[in-house]
C-alpha positions as CSV (number, residue, x, y, z in Angstrom):
1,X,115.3,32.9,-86.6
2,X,117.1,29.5,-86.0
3,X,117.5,30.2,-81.9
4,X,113.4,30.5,-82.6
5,X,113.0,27.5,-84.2
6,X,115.3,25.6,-82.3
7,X,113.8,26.9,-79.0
8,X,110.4,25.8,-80.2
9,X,111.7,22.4,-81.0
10,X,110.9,23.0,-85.1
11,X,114.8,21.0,-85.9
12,X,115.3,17.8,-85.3
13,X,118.6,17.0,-83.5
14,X,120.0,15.3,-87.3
15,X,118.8,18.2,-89.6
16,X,121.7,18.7,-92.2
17,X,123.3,22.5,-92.3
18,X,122.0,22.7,-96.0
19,X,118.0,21.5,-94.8
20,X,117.9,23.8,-92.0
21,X,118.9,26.5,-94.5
22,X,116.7,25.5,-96.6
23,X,113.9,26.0,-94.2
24,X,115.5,29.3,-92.4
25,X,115.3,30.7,-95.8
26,X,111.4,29.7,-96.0
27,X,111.0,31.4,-92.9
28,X,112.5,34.7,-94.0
29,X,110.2,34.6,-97.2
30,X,107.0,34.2,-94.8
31,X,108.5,37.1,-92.7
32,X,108.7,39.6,-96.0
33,X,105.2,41.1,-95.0
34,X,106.8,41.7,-91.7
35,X,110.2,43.2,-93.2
36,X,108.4,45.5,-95.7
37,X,107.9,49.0,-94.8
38,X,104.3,50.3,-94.7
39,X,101.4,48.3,-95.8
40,X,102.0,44.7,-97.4
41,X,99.8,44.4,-100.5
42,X,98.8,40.8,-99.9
43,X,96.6,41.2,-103.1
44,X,99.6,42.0,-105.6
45,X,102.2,39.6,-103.8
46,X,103.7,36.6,-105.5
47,X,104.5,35.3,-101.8
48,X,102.2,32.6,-101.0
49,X,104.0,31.1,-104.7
50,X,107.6,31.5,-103.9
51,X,106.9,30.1,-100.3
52,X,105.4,27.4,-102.0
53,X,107.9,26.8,-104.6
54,X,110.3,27.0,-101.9
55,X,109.2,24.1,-100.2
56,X,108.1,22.2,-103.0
57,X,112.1,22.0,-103.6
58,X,112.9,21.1,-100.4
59,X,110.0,18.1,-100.3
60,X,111.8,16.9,-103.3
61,X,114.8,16.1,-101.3
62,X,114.8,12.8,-100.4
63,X,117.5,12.9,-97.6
64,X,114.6,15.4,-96.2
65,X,112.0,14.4,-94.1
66,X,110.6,16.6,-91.6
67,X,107.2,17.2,-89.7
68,X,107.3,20.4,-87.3
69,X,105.6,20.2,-84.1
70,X,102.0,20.3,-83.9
71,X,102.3,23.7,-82.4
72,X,104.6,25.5,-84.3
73,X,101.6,24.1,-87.8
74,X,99.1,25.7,-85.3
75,X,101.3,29.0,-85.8
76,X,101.4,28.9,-89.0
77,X,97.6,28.2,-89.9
78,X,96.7,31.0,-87.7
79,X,98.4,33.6,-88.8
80,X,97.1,32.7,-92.5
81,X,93.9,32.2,-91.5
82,X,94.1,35.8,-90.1
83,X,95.7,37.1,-93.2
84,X,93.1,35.1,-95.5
85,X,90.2,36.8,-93.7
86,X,91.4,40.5,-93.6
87,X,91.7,39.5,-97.5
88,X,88.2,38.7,-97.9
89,X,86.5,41.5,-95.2
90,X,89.0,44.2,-97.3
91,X,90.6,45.3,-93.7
92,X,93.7,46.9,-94.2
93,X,94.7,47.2,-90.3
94,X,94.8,43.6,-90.0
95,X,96.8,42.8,-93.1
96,X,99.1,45.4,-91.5
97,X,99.5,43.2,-88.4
């Protein structure tokens, strides 16, 4: 995951080892749908709180400020976007996905 984000220019050149952790770590919690085996239940999931915990912690950090690239939030809204809506329409293969 960090060659990814690096590649996609997501770190800045003077991220500290403990911040890009920090974030690495965020990742892997918003991959967990992806990791699990079978279907995710979305529904049941405490995700969307951890991931938001998460990164209320590391927004508390005041040695931390960071603002991905406009494409790499463009990932990330779609992708929920596409969750949220297989949510509401009840369509299993696309929470699958």
């Amino acid at each position: 995951m960090n060659a990814a984000a690096i590649a996609i220019g997501y770190f800045q050149a003077d991220i500290r080892e403990r911040q890009r952790q920090a974030v690495l770590d965020i990742f892997s919690l918003a991959c967990e749908p992806l990791r699990h085996a079978g279907s995710y239940d979305f529904g049941t999931s405490d995700l969307a709180a951890r991931v938001r915990d998460a990164g209320l912690v590391l927004g508390r950090d005041r040695d931390f400020w960071h603002t991905p690239p406009a494409a790499a939030l463009f990932l990330h809204r779609a992708w929920i976007t596409r969750k949220n809506h297989a949510l509401r329409s009840h369509d299993k293969s696309e929470l699958a996905a």
